[in-house]
Structure formats: C-alpha cells, structure tokens
PyMOL Python script that loads the backbone (N, CA, C, O; Angstrom):
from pymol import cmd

cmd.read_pdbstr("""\
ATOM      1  N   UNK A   1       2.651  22.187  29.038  1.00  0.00           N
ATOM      2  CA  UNK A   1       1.598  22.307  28.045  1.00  0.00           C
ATOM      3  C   UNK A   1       0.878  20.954  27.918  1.00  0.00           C
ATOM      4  O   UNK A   1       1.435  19.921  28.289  1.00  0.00           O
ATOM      5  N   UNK A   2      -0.400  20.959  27.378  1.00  0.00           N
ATOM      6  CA  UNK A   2      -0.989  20.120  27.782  1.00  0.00           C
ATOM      7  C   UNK A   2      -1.294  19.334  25.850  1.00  0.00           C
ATOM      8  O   UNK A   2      -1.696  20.014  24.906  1.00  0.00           O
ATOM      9  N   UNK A   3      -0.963  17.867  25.781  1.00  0.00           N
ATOM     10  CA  UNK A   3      -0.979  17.291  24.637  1.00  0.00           C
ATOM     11  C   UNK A   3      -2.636  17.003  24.479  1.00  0.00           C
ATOM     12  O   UNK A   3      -3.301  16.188  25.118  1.00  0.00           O
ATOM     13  N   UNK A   4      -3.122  17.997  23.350  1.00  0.00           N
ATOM     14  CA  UNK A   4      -3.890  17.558  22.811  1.00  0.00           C
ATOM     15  C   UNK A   4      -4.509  16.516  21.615  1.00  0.00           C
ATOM     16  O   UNK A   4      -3.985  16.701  20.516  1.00  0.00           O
ATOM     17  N   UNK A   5      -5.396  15.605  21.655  1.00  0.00           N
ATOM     18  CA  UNK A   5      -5.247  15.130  20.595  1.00  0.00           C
ATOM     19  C   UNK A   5      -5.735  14.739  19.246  1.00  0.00           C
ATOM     20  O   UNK A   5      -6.957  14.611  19.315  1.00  0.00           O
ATOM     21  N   UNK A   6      -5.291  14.494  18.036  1.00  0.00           N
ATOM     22  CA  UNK A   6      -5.911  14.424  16.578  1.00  0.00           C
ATOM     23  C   UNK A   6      -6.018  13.351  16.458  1.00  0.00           C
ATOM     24  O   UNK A   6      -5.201  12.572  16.950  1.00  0.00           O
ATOM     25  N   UNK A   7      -7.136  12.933  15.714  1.00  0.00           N
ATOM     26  CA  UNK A   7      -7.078  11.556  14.871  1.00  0.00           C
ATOM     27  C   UNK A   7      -7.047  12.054  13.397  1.00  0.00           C
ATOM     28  O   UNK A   7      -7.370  13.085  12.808  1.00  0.00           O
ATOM     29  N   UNK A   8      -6.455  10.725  13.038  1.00  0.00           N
ATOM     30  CA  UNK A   8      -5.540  10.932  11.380  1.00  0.00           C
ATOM     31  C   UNK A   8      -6.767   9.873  10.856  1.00  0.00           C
ATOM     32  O   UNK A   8      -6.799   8.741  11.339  1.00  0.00           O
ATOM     33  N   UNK A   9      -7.739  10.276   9.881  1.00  0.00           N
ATOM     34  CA  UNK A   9      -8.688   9.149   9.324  1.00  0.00           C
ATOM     35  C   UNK A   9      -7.951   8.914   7.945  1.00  0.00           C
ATOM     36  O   UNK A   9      -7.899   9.797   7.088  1.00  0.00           O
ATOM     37  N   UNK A  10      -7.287   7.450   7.764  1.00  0.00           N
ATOM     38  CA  UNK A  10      -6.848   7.097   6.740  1.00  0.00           C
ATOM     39  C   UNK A  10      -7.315   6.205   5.939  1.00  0.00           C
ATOM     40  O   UNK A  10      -8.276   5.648   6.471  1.00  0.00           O
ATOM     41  N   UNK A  11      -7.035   5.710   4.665  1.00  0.00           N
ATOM     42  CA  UNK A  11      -7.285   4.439   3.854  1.00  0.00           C
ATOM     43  C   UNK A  11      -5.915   3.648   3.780  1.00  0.00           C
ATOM     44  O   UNK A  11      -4.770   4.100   3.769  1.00  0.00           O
ATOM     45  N   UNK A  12      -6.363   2.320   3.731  1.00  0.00           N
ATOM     46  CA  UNK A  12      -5.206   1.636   3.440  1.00  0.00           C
ATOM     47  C   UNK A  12      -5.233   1.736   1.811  1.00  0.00           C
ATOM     48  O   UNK A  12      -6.248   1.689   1.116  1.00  0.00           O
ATOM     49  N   UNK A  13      -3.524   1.925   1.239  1.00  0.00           N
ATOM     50  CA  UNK A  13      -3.665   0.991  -0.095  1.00  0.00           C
ATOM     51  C   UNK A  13      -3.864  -0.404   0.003  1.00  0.00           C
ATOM     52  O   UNK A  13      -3.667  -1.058   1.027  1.00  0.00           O
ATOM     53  N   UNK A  14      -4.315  -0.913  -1.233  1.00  0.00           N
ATOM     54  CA  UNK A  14      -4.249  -2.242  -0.963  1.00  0.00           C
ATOM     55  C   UNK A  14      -5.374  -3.040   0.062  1.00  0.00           C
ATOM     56  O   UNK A  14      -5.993  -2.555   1.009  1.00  0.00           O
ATOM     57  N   UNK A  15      -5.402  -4.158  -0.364  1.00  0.00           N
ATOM     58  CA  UNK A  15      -6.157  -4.836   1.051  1.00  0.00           C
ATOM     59  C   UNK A  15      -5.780  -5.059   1.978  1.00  0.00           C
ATOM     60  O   UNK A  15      -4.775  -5.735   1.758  1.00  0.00           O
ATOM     61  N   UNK A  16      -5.934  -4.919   3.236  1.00  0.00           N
ATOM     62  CA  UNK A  16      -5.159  -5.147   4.419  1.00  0.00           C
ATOM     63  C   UNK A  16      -6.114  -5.788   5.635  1.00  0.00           C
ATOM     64  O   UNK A  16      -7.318  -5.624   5.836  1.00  0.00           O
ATOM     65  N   UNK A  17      -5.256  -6.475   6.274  1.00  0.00           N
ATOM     66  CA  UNK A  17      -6.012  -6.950   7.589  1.00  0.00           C
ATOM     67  C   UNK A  17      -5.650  -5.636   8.568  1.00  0.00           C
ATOM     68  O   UNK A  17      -4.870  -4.684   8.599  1.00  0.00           O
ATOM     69  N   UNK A  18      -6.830  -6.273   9.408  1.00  0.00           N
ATOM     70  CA  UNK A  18      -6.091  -5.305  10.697  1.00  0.00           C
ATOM     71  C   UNK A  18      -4.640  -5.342  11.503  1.00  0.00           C
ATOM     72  O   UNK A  18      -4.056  -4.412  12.059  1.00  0.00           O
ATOM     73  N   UNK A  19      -4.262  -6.730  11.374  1.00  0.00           N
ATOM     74  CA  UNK A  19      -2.869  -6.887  11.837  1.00  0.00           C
ATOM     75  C   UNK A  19      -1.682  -6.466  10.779  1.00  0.00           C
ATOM     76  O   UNK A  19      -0.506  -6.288  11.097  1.00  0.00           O
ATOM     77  N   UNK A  20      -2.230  -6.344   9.462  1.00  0.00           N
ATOM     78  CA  UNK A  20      -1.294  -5.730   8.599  1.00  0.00           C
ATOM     79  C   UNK A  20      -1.034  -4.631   9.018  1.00  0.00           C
ATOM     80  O   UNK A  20       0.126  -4.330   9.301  1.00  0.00           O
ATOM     81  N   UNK A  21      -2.107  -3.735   9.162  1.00  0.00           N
ATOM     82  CA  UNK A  21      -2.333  -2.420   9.380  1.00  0.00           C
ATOM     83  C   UNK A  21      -1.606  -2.291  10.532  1.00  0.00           C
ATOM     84  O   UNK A  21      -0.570  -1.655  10.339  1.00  0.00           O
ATOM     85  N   UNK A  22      -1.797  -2.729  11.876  1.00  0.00           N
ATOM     86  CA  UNK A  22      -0.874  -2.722  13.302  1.00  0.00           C
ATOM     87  C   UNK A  22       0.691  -2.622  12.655  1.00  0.00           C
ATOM     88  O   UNK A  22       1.569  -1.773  12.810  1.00  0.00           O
ATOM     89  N   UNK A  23       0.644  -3.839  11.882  1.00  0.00           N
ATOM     90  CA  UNK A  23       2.559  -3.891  12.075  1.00  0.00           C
ATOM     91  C   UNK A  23       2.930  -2.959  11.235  1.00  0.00           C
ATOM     92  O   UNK A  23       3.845  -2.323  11.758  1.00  0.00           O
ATOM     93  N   UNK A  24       2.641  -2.508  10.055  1.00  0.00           N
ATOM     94  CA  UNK A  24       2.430  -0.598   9.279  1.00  0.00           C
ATOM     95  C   UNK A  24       2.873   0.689  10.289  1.00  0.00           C
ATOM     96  O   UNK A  24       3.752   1.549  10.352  1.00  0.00           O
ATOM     97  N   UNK A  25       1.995   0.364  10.837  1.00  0.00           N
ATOM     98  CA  UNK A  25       2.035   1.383  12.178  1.00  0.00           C
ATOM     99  C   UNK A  25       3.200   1.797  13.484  1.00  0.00           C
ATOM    100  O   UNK A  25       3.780   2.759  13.988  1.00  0.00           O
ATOM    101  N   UNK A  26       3.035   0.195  13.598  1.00  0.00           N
ATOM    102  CA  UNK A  26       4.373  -0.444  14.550  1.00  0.00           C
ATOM    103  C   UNK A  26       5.739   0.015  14.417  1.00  0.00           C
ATOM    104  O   UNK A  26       6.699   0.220  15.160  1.00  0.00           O
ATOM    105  N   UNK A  27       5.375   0.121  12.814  1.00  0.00           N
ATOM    106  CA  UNK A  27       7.008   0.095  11.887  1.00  0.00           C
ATOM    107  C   UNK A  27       7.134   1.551  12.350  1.00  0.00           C
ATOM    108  O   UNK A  27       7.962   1.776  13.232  1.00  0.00           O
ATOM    109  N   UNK A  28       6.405   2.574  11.855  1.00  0.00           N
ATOM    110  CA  UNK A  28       6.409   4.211  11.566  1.00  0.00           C
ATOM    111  C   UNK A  28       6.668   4.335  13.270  1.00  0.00           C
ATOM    112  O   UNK A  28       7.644   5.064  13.452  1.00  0.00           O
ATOM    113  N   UNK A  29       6.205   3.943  14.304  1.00  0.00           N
ATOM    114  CA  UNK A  29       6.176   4.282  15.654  1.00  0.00           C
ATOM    115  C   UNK A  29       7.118   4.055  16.295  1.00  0.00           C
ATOM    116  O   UNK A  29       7.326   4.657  17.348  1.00  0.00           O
ATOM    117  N   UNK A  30       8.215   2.796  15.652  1.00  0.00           N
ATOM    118  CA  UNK A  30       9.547   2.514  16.419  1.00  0.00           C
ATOM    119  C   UNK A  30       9.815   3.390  15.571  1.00  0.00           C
ATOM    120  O   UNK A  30       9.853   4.470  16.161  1.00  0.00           O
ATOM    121  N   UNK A  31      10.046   3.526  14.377  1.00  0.00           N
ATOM    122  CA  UNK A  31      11.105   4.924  13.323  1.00  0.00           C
ATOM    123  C   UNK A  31      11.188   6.201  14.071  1.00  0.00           C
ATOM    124  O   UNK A  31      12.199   6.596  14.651  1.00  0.00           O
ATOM    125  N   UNK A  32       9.923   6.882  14.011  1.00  0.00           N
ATOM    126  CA  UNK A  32      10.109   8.500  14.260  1.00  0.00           C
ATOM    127  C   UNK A  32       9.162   8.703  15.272  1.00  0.00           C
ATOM    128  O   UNK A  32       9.255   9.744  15.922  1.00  0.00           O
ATOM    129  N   UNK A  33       8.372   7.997  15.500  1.00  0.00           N
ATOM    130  CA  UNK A  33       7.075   8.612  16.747  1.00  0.00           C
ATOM    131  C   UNK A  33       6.907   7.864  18.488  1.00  0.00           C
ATOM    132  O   UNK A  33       5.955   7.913  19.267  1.00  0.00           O
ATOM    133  N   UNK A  34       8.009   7.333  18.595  1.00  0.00           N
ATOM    134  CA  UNK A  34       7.972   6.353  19.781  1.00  0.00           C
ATOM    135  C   UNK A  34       7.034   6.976  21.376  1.00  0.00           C
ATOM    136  O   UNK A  34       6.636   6.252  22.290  1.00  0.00           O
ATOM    137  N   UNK A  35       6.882   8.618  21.269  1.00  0.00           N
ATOM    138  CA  UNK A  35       6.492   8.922  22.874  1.00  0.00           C
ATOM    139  C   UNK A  35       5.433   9.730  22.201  1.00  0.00           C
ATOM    140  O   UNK A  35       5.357  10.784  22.832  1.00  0.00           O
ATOM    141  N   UNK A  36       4.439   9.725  21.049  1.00  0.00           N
ATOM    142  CA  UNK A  36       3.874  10.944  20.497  1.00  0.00           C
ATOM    143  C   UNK A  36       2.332  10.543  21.177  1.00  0.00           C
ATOM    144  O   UNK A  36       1.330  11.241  21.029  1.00  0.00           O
ATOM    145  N   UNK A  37       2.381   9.408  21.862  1.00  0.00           N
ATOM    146  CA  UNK A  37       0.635   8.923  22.151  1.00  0.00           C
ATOM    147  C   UNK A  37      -0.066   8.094  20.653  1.00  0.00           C
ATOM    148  O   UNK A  37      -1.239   7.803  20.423  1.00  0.00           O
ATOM    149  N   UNK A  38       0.958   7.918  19.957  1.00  0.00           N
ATOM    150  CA  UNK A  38       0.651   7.372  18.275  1.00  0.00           C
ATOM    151  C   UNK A  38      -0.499   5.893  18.811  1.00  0.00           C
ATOM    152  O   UNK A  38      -0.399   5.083  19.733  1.00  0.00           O
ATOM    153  N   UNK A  39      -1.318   6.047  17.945  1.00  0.00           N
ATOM    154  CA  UNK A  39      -1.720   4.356  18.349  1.00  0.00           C
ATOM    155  C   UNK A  39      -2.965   4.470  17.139  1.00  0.00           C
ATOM    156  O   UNK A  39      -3.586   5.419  16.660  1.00  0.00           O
ATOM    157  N   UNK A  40      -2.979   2.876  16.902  1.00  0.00           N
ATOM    158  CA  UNK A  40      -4.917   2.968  15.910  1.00  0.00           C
ATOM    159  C   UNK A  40      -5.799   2.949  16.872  1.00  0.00           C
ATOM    160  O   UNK A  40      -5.740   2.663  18.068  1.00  0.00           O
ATOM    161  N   UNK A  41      -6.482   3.236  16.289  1.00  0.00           N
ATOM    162  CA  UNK A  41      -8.145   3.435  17.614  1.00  0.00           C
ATOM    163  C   UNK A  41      -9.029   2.945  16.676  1.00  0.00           C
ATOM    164  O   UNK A  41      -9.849   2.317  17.345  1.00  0.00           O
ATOM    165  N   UNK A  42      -9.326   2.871  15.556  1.00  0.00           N
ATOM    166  CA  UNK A  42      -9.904   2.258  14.827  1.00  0.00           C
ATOM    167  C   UNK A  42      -9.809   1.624  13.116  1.00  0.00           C
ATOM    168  O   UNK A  42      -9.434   2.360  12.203  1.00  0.00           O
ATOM    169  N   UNK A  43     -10.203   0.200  12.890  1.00  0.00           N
ATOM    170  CA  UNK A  43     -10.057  -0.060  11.322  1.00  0.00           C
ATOM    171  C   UNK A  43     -11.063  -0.788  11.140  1.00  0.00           C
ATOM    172  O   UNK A  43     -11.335  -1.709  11.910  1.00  0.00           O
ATOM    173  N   UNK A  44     -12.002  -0.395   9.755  1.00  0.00           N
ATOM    174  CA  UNK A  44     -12.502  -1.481   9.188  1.00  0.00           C
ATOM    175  C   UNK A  44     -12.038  -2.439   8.230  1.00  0.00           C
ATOM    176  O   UNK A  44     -12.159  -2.002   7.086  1.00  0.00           O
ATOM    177  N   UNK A  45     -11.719  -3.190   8.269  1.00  0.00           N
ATOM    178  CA  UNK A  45     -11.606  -4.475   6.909  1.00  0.00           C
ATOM    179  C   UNK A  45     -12.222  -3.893   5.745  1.00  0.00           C
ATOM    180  O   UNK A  45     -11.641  -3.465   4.748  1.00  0.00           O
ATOM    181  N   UNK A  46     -13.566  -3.925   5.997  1.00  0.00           N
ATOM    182  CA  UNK A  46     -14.225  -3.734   4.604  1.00  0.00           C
ATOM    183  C   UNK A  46     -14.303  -2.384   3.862  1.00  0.00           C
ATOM    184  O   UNK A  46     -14.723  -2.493   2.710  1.00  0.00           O
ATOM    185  N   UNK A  47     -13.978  -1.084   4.283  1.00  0.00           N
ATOM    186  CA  UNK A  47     -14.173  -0.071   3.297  1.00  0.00           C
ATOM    187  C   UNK A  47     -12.532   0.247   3.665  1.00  0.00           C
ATOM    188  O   UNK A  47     -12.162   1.282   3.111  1.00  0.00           O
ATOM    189  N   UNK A  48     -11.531  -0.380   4.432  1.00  0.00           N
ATOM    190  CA  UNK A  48     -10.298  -0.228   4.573  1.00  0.00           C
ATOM    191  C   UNK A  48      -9.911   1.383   4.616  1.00  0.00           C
ATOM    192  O   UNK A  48      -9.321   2.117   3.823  1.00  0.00           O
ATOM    193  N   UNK A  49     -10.687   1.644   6.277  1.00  0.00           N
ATOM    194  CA  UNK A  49     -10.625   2.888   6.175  1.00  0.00           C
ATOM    195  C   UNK A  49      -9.913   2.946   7.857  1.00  0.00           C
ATOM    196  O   UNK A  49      -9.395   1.853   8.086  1.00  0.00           O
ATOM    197  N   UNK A  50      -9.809   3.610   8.676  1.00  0.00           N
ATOM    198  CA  UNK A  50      -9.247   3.756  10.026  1.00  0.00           C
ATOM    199  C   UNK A  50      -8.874   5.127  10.547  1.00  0.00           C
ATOM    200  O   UNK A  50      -9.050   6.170   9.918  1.00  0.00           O
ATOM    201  N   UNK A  51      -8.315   5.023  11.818  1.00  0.00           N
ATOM    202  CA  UNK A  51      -8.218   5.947  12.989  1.00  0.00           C
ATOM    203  C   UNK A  51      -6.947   6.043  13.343  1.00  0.00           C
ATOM    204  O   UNK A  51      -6.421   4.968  13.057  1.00  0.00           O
ATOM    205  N   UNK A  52      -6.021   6.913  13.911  1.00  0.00           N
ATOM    206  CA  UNK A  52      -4.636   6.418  14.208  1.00  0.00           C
ATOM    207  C   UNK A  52      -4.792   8.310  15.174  1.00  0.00           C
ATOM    208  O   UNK A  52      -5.097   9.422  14.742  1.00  0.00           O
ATOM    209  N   UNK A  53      -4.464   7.886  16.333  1.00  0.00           N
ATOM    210  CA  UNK A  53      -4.586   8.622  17.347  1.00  0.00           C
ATOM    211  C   UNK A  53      -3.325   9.785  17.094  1.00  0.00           C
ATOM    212  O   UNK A  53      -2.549   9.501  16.182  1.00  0.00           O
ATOM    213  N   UNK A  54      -3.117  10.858  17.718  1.00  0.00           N
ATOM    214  CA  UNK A  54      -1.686  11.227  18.042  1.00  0.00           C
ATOM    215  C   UNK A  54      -1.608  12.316  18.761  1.00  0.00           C
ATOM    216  O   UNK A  54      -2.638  12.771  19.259  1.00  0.00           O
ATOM    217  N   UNK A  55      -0.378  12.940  18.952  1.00  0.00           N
ATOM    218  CA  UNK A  55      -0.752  14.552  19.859  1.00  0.00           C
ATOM    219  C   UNK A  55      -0.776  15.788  18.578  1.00  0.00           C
ATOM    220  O   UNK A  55      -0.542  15.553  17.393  1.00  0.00           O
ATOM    221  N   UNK A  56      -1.091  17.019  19.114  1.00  0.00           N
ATOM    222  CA  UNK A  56      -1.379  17.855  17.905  1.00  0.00           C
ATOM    223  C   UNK A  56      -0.229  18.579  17.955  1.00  0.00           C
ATOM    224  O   UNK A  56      -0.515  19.627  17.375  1.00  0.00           O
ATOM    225  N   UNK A  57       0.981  18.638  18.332  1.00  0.00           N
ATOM    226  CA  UNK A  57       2.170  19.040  18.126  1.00  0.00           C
ATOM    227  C   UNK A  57       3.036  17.600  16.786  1.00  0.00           C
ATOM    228  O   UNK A  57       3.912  18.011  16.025  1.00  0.00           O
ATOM    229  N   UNK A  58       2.796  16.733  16.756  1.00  0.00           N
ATOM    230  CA  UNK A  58       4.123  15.995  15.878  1.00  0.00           C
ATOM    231  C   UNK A  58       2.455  15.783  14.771  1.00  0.00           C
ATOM    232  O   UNK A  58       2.735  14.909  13.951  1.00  0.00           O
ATOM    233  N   UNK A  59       1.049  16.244  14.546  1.00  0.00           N
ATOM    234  CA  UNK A  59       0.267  15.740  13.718  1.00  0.00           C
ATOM    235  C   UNK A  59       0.552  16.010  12.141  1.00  0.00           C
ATOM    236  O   UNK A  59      -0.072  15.366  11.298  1.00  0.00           O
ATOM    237  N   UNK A  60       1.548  17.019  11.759  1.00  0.00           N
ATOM    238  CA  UNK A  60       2.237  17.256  10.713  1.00  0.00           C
ATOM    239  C   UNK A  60       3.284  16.095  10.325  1.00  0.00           C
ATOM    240  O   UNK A  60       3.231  15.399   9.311  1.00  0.00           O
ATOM    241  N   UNK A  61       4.249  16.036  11.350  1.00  0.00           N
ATOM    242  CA  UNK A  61       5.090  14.709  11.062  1.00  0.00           C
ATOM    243  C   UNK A  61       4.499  12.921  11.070  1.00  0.00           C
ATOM    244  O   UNK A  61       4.797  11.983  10.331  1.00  0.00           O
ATOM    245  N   UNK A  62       3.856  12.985  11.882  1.00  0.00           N
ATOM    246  CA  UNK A  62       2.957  11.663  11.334  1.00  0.00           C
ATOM    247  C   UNK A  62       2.300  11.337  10.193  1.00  0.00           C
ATOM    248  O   UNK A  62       2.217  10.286   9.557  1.00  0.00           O
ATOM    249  N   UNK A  63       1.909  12.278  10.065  1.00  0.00           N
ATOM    250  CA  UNK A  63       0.590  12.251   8.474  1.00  0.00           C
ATOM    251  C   UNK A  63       1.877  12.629   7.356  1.00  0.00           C
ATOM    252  O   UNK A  63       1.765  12.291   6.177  1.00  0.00           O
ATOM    253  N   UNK A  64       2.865  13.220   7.759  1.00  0.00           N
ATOM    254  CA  UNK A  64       4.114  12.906   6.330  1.00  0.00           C
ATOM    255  C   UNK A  64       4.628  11.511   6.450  1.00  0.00           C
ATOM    256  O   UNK A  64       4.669  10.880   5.394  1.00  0.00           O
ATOM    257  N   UNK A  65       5.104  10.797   7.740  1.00  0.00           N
ATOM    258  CA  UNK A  65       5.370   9.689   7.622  1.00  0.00           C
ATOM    259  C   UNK A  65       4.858   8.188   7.287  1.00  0.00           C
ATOM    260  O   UNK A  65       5.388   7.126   6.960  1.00  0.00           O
ATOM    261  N   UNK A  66       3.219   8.777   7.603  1.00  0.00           N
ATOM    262  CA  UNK A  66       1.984   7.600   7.252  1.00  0.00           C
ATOM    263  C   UNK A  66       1.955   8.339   5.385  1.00  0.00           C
ATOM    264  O   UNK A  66       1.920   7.363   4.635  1.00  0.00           O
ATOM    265  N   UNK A  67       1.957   9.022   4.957  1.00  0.00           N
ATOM    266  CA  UNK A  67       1.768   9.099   3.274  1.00  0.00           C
ATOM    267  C   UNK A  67       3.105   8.192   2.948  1.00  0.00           C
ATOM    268  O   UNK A  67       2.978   7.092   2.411  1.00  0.00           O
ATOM    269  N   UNK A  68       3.892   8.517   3.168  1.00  0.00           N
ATOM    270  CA  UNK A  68       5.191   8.324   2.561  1.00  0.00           C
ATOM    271  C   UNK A  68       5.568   7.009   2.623  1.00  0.00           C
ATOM    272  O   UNK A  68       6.158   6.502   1.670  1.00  0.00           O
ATOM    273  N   UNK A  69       5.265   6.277   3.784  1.00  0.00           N
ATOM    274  CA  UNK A  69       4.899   4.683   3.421  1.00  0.00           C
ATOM    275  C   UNK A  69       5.152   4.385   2.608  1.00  0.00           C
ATOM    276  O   UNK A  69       6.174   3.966   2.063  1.00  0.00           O
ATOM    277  N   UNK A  70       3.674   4.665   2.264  1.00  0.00           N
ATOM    278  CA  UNK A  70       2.724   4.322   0.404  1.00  0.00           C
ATOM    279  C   UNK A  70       1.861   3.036   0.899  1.00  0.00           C
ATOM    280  O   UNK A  70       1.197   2.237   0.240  1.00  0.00           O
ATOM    281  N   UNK A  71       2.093   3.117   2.209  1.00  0.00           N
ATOM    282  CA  UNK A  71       0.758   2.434   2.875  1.00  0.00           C
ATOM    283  C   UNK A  71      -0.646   2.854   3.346  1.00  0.00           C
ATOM    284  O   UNK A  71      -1.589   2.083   3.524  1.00  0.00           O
ATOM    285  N   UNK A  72      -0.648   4.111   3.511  1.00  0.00           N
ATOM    286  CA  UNK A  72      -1.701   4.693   4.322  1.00  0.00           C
ATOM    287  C   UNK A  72      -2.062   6.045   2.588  1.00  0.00           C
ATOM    288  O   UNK A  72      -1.273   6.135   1.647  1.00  0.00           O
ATOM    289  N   UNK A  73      -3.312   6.794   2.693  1.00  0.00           N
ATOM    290  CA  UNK A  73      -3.913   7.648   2.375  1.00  0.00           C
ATOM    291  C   UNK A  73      -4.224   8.891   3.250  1.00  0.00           C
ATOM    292  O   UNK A  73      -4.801   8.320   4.176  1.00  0.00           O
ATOM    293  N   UNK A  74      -4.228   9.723   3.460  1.00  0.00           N
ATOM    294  CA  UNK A  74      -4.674  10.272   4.970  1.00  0.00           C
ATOM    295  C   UNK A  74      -6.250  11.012   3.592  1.00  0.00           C
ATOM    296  O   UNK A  74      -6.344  11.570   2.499  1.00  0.00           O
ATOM    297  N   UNK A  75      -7.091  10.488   4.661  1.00  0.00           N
ATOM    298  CA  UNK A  75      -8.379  11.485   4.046  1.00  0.00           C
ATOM    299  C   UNK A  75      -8.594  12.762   4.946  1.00  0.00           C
ATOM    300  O   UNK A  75      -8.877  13.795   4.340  1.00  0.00           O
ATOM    301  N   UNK A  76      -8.483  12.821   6.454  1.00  0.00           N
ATOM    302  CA  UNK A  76      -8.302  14.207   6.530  1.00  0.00           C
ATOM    303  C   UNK A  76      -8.020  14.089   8.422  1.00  0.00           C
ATOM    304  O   UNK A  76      -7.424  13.151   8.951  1.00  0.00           O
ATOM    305  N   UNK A  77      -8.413  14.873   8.913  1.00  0.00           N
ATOM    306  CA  UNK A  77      -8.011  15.592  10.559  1.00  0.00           C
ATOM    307  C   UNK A  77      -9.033  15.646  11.390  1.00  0.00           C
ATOM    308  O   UNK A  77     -10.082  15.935  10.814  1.00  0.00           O
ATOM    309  N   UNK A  78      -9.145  15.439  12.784  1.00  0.00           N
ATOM    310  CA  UNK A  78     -10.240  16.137  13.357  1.00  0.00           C
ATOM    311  C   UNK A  78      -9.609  15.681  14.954  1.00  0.00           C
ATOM    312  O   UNK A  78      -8.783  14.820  15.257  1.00  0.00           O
ATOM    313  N   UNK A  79     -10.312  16.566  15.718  1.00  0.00           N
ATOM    314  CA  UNK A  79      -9.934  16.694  17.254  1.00  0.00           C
ATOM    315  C   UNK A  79     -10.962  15.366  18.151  1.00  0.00           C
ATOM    316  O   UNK A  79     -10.543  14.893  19.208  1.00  0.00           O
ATOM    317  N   UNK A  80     -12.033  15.003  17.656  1.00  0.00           N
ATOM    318  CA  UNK A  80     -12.748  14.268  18.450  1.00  0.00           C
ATOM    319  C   UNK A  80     -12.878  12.663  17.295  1.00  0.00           C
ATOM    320  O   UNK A  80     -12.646  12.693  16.087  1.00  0.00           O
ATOM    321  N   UNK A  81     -13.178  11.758  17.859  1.00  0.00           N
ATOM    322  CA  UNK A  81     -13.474  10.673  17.143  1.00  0.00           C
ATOM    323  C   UNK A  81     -14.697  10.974  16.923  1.00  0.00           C
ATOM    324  O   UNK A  81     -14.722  11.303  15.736  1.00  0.00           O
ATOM    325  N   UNK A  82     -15.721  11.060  17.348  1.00  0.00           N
ATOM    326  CA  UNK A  82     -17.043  11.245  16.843  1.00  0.00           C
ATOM    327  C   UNK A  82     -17.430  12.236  15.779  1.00  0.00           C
ATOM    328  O   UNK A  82     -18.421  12.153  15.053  1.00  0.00           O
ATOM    329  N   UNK A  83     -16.146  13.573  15.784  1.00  0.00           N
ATOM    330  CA  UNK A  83     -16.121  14.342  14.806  1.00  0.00           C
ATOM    331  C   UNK A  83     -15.498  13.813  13.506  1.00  0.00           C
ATOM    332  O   UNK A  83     -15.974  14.144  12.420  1.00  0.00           O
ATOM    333  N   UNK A  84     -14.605  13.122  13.586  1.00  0.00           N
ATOM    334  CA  UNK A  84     -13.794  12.388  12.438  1.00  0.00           C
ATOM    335  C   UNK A  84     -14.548  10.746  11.726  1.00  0.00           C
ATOM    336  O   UNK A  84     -14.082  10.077  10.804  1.00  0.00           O
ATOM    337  N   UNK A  85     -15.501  10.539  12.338  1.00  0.00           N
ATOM    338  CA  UNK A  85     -16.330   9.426  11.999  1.00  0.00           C
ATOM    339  C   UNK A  85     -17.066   9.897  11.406  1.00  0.00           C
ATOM    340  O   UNK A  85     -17.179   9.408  10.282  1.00  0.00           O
ATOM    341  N   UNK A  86     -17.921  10.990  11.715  1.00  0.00           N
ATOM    342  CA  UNK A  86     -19.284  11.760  11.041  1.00  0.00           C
ATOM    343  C   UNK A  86     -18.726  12.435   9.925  1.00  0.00           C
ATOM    344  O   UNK A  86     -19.407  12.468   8.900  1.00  0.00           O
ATOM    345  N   UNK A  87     -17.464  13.051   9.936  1.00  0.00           N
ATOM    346  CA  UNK A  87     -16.808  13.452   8.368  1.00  0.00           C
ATOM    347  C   UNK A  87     -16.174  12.897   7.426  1.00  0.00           C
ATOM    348  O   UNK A  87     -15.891  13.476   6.377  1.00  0.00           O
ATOM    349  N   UNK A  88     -15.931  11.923   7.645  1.00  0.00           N
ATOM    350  CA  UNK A  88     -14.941  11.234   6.987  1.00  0.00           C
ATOM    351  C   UNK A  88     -15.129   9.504   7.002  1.00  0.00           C
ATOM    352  O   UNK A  88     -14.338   8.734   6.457  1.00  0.00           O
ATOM    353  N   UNK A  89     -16.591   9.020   7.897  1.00  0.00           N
ATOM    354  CA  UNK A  89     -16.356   7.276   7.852  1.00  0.00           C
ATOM    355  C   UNK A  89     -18.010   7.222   7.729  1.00  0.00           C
ATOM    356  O   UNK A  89     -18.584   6.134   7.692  1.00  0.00           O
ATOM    357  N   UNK A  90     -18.785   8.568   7.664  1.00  0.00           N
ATOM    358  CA  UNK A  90     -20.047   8.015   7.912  1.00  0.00           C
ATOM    359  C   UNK A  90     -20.086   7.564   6.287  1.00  0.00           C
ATOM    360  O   UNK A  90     -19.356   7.918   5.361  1.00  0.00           O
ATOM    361  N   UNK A  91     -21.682   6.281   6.329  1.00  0.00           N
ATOM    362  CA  UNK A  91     -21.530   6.017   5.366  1.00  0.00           C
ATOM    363  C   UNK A  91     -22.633   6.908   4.471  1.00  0.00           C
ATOM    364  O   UNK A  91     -23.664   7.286   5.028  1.00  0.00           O
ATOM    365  N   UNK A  92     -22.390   7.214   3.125  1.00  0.00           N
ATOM    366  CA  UNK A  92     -23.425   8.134   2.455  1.00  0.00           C
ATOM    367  C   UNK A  92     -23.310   8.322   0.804  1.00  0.00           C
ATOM    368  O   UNK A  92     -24.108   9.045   0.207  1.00  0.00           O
TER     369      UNK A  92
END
""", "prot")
cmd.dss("prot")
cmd.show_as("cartoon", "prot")
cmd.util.cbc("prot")
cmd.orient("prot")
C-alpha cells in the first residue's frame, strides 16, 4: 500500500523559535513516530504557526501526540501543502 501524505497545520503555545519547535518534534519522533515520514516542512516565527508532514495511516496518532505535549495546537488537516496554506496560514 502506498503511504500517503497529511500535513498537520499547527500553533505553537508559547513563543518559540524554530529550533525550539525542531527539538518538540524530535522529542515526539524518537517516542512514538520514528518510521512514519514525520518531519516539519514548515514554521513561521511570527504568527507561530507551522507544517509537520506525516503518512495518513498513524495521522490520528500524531495529532494525539503533538496536542498532548501542550506544545503544539493542531488547527486542522489537509493532503497537499498548498491546500493547507490556503486554509489554514493564508493571511485574512
């Protein structure tokens, strides 16, 4: 079967750098997601908003493990980056 994939558009709590945000990530990816294709693809600094790649089989268990932090927000789902930018990062 062939891994398709979601991006997770989140907020950080808090202020965060982008390297905060990496080692956040880092943490959740050695824990429970080590082979899922997990990765950020995108963050801004300033509206502390971002991208975090994954496959659409574990996209339930990621987005429980990124809430549960209490680092991340998830604002919502989408299959393409260009679809998940225009819903969720355009500015308006």
């Amino acid at each position: 079967m062939r891994l398709r994939k979601r991006y997770i558009v989140f907020e950080s709590t808090g202020k965060k750098s982008v390297s905060d945000v990496q080692k956040s990530l880092i943490f959740l990816r050695r824990e429970q997601v080590s082979k899922l294709g997990f990765r950020l693809v995108f963050y801004d600094e300033r509206s502390q908003r971002g991208l975090v790649r994954c496959g659409h089989l574990d996209l339930e268990k990621v987005k429980e493990d990124m809430s549960r932090s209490g680092n991340f927000r998830i604002l919502g789902v989408s299959g393409t980056i260009k679809g998940a930018k225009r819903k969720f990062l355009a500015k308006g």
